[in-house]
N, C-alpha and C positions, 0 to 999 in steps of 0.2 A: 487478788484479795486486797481488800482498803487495809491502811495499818488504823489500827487502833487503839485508843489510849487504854492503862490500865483502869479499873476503877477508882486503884487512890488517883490516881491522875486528872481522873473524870472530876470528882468529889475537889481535886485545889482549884483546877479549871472554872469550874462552876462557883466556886467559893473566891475567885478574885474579878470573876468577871467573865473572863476570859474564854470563849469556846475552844472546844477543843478539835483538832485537825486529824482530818482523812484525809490518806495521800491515793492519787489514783495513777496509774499509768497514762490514759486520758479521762477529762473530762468535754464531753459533749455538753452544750448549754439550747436548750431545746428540745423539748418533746412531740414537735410535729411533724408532717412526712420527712423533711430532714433528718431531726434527731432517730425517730426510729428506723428510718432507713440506715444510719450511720450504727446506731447499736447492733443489727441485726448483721451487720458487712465485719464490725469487730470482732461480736462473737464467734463467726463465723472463719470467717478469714485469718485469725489473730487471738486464738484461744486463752495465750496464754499472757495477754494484756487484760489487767484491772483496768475496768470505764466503768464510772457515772454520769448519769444525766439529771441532770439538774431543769426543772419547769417552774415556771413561775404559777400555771392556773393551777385547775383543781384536778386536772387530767391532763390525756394526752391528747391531741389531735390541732395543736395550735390552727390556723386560720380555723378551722371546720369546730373549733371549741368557741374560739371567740364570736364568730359573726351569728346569731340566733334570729336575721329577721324573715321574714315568709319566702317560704319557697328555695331557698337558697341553696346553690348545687354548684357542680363541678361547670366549668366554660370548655375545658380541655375532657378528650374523651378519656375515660376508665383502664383503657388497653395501655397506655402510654404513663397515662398519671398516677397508675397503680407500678408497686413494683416490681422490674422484673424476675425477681420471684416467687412472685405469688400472682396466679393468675383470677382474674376479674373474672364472675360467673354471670353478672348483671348485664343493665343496659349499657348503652358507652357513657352518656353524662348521666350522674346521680346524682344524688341529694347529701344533704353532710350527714344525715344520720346513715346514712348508708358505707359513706367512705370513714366516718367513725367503726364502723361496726368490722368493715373491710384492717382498718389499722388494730382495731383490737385482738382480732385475727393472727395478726402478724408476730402483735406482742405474746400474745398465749399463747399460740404454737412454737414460740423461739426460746421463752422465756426468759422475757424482755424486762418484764415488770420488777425483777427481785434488781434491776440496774436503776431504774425510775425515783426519784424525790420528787414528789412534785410539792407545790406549795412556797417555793424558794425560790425569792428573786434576789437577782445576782446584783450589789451596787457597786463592786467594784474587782478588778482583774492584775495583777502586777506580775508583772517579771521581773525575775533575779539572776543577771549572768552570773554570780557568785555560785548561786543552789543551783543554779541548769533548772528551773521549774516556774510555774507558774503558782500565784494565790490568788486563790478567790473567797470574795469574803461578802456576804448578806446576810439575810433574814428571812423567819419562815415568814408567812404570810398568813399565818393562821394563830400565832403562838407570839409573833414578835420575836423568837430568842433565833440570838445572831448564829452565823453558822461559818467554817473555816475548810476549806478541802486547799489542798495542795494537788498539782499533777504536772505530767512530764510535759505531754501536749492537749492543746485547746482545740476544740473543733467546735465551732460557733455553726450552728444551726438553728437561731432563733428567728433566720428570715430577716425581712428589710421594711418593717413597717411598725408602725407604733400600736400594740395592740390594746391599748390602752385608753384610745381616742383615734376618731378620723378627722379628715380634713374637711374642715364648713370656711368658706369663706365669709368675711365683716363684707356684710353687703350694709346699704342705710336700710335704717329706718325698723332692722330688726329686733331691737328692743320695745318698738311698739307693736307688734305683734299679739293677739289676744289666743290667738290657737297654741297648740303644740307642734312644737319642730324637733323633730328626733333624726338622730343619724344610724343607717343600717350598723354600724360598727358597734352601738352601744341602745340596743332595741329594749326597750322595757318589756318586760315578759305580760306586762299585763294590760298592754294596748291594744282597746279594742275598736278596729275600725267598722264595726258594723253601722253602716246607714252615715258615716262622713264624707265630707268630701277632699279628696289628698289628691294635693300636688306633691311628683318626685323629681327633685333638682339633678338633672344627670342624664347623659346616653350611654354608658356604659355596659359592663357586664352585669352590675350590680343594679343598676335601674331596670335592664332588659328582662331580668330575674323575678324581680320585685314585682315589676307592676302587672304581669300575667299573673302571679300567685295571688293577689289582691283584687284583680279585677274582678266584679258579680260580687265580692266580699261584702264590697263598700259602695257608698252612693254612687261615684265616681272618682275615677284615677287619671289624671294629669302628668304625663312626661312633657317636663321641659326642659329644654334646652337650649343652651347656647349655642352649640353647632351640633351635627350630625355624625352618628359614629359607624362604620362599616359592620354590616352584620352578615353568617352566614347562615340557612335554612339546613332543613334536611332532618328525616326519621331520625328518633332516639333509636336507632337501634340498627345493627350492626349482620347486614345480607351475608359475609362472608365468614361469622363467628354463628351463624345458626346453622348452617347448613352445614358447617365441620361440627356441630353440636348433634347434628341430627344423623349424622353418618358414623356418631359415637367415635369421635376421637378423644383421643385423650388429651384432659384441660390443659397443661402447660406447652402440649404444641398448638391446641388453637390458639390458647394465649399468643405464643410464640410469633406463628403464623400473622395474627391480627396485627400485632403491634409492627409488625415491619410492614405490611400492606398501608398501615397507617401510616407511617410512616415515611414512605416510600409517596405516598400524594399528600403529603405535610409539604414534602420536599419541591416537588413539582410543582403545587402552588405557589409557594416561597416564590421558588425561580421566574415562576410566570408573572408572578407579582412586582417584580422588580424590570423583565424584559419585555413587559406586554400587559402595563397598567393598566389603560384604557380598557382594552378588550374584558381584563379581569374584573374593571367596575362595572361595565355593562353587565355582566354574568352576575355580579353580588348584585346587582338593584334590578334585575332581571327576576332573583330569585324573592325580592320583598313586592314589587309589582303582580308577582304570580299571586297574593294573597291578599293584598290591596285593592288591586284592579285597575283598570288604566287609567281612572278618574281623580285618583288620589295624588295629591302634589309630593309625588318623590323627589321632585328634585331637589324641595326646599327643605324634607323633612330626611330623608334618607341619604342624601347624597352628599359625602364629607367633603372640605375642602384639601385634604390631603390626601394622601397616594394610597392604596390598598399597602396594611402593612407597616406603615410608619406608627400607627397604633394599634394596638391586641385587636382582632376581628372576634367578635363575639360570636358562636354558636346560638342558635336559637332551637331547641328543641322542635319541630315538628311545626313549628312556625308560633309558638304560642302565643308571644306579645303583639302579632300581626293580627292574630283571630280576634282577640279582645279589642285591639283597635277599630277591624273591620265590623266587630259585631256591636259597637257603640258602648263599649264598656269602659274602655279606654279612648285617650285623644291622645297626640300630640302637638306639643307648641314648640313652636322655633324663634327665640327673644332674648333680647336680653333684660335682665331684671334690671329698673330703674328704682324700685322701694320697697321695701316692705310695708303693708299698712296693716289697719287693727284687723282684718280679714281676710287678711292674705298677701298678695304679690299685685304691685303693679306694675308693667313692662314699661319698656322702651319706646314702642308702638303705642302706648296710650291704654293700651287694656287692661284690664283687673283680672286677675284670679284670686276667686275668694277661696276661702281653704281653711277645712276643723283643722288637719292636720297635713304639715308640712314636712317632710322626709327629703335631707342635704344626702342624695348620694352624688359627694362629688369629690369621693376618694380617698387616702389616706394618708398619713403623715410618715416618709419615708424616714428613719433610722439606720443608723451605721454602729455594729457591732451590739445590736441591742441597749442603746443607750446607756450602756455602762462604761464608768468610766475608767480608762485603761491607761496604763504607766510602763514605762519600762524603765529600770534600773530606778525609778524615783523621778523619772521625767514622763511627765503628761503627753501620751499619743496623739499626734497629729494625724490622722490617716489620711486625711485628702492629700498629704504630704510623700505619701508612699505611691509607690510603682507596684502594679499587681503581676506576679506572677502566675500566667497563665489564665486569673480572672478565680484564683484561689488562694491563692499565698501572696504575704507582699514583702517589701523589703523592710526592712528592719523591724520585722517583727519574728522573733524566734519559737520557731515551734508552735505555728497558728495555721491553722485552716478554717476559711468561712465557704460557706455553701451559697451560690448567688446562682440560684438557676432559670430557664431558657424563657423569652420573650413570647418566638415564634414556637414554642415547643414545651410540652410538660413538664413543668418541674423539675418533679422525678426523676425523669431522664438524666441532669445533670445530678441529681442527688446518687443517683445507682453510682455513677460515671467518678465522683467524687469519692465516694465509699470505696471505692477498688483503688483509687491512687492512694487516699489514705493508707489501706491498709499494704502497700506495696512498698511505699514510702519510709513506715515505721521497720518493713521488715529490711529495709536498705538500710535505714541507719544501724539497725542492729547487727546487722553481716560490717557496718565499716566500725562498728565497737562507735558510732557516735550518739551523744547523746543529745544535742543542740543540730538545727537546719537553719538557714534565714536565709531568701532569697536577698542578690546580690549584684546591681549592676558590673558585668565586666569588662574590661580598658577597653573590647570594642562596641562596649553600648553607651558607655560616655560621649553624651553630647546628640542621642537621639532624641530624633523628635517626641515630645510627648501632646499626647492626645489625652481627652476627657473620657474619663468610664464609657460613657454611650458618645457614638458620634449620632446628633440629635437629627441628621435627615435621613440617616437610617432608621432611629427608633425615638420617639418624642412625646410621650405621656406627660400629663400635667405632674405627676406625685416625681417623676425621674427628672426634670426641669429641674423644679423647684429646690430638689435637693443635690444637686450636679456636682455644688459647690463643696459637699458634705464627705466628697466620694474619692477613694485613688483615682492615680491617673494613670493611661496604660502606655504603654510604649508602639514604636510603627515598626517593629518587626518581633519576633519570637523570641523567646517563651514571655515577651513581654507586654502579648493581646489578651485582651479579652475578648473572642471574639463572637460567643453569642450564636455560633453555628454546631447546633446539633450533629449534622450531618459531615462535618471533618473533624469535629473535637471528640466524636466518640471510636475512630481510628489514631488520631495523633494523644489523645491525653494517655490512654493505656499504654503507648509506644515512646513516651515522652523521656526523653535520656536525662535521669537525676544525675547523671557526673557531667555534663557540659561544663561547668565551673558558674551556672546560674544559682547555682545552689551551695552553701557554704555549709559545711557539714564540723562540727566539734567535740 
């Protein structure tokens, strides 16, 4: 239960200014697949801990609330990016109104909702070694009136991206521009591309998406890009999830069943990926040739100049963006942008793309701790200055957990993986009577080498670049990696020894 003020309390509170304060056990900051995966592992696991969650939008389902532009769906399949307890009845990639619908699910049947504020952004976060607690303090977003919650621990689930705006690069010459330029991240609901002609800046998951849900729409759709991004083919739909469908098993072992088979050739690829690249891009541009046909120039348009893996390989539904290409609906260009002019792009090559409307999907603006800003004791948080424990906790921050889930692997996956240490974690402090954690380098990790969050020839995205600088740094041995590996972090994190002395308990 929150504490709550009296009425006369309420009544001076409001009459000096002042909001008045709920104190919670934890507060969670986000309401999408993290946060409600985090509220559902509380309730569950930790009955007798008060949480709130606190949302900025108007709902829950962060990514899947924010991004409204055509077609837009899952890249990771349903078995793995749904949680594991609740099993997926659909295809393996959906759509967001579907995985909304899936998470709404989750909150009604748990009774998630009576935990949820939504409408309140958070501007700022402090800790008190004096109180042993955290304050957070904003505004609705509907009302303007400030808001004060106190709690023991923070569980940051708001994700790592600015949902607020994405990333368009200052190219020249785009202020003469006479079209419209819009970014998938912030789509106007009342853009109608019927009979225009759209160029989409990007190869990504988010262009791959875009421009099959647009194609036949509009006069014609333009993928450009700058370089080429690895994609994989294959049915929306799941040979080994129907036929335990049709032999009528029951749903949480096909569930069960699927996700480790997935799982299990997640793994395989990965591995092949990194010991047999070559072989592995013949086999990805094997599978975009099979729908092209041998005429098409894959090598300049499909063929990336890095390794399989080094960035997110896209899923392609049933081949959709390949069809619209082959069937002249869609093109792509391989350029670089030299201008913008009054009707369009003109490349590097010399050519124009004229353009009603022009769509920047070329990503989004990474954020650390949701852009709020954080204090300890009355000093201003550095994080990039902190050492992450385990790629979850860091040091000198007390009584924090952030959710920063899988590259090569669904989200989810570490969001479940996360929820269990939590609630594991709160029930160890309670057995050693402590009320404070912070991880802690000890006398034999002094003087270790430290590395960068991502080592970038492992994983090297433009939005993780760019913001590198922004981010902890990990350590080159235990518990002080991040290491980004689904398939050892979901044996060692549940088995992960909280007394080593990594952990400083108060």
């Amino acid at each position: 239960m929150s504490t709550l003020a009296t009425p006369a309390a309420n009544a001076a509170q409001k009459a000096s200014g002042t909001p008045r304060t709920e104190h919670f056990n934890v507060l969670i900051v986000g309401a999408g697949i993290s946060g409600v995966g985090g509220a559902y592992h509380l309730a569950r696991q930790c009955p007798d801990k008060s949480f709130v969650v606190l949302e900025s939008q108007d709902g829950f389902g962060g990514t899947w609330r924010t991004h409204k532009y055509p077609g837009i769906r899952s890249d990771s399949d349903l078995y793995t990016f749904g949680y594991r307890f609740k099993p997926w009845m659909g295809k393996p990639i959906a759509t967001a109104e579907e995985i909304l619908s899936y998470m709404g699910e989750v909150i009604d049947e748990n009774g998630l909702a009576q935990h949820i504020r939504y409408r309140h952004s958070i501007e700022s976060v402090s800790w008190s070694s004096e109180d042993r607690m955290w304050t957070i303090e904003g505004a609705r977003n509907d009302t303007g009136e400030a808001f004060r919650f106190t709690a023991n621990f923070l569980w940051m689930c708001q994700g790592y991206y600015r949902h607020t705006e994405g990333y368009t690069p200052q190219w020249k010459g785009m202020d003469r521009y006479q079209g419209q330029l819009v970014h998938p991240q912030t789509w106007p609901e009342d853009l109608d591309l019927t009979g225009k002609r759209v160029v989409v800046i990007g190869s990504g998951a988010t262009a791959a998406t875009l421009v099959p849900a647009i194609a036949g729409k509009c006069a014609h759709v333009t993928m450009l890009q700058r370089s080429p991004t690895y994609f994989i083919t294959g049915r929306n739909a799941n040979e080994l999830a129907d036929q335990l469908r049709a032999l009528d098993i029951p749903s949480e072992w096909t569930h069960e069943i699927v996700r480790r088979k997935i799982l299990h050739d997640q793994a395989v690829f990965t591995r092949r990926c990194f010991e047999e690249p070559e072989t592995v891009r013949k086999e990805l541009l094997a599978g975009v040739r099979a729908f092209l046909g041998p005429d098409y120039d894959i090598e300049k348009h499909f063929t990336p100049k890095y390794l399989p893996w080094r960035q997110r390989v896209a899923f392609i539904p049933d081949g959709d963006l390949f069809k619209g290409i082959r069937d002249g609906l869609a093109s792509v260009v391989t350029d670089e942008i030299e201008t913008f002019t009054e009707k369009g792009i003109q490349l590097a090559s010399g050519d124009v793309l004229e353009a009603d409307v022009i769509v920047s999907a070329t990503g989004f603006n990474l954020n650390v701790l949701g852009d709020i800003a954080f204090s300890i004791d009355g000093k201003p948080l550095d994080f990039a200055q902190s050492t992450t424990w385990r790629g979850t906790m860091f040091t000198g921050i007390p009584n924090m957990c952030w959710v920063f889930g899988y590259f090569r692997a669904s989200w989810t996956l570490r969001a479940d993986l996360i929820g269990d240490f939590v609630c594991r974690l709160l029930k160890h402090m309670d057995d050693k009577h402590a009320s404070v954690v912070v991880p802690a380098l000890r006398p034999q990790d002094e003087g270790m080498k430290m590395q960068a969050w991502m080592d970038e020839e492992n994983f090297n995205p433009g939005y993780l670049m760019r913001g590198m600088h922004l981010l902890p740094k990990q350590g080159d041995r235990m518990p002080w990696r991040h290491t980004q590996d689904y398939w050892s972090e979901k044996d060692e994190l549940p088995a992960a020894d909280l007394d080593d002395g990594s952990l400083v308990y108060k």
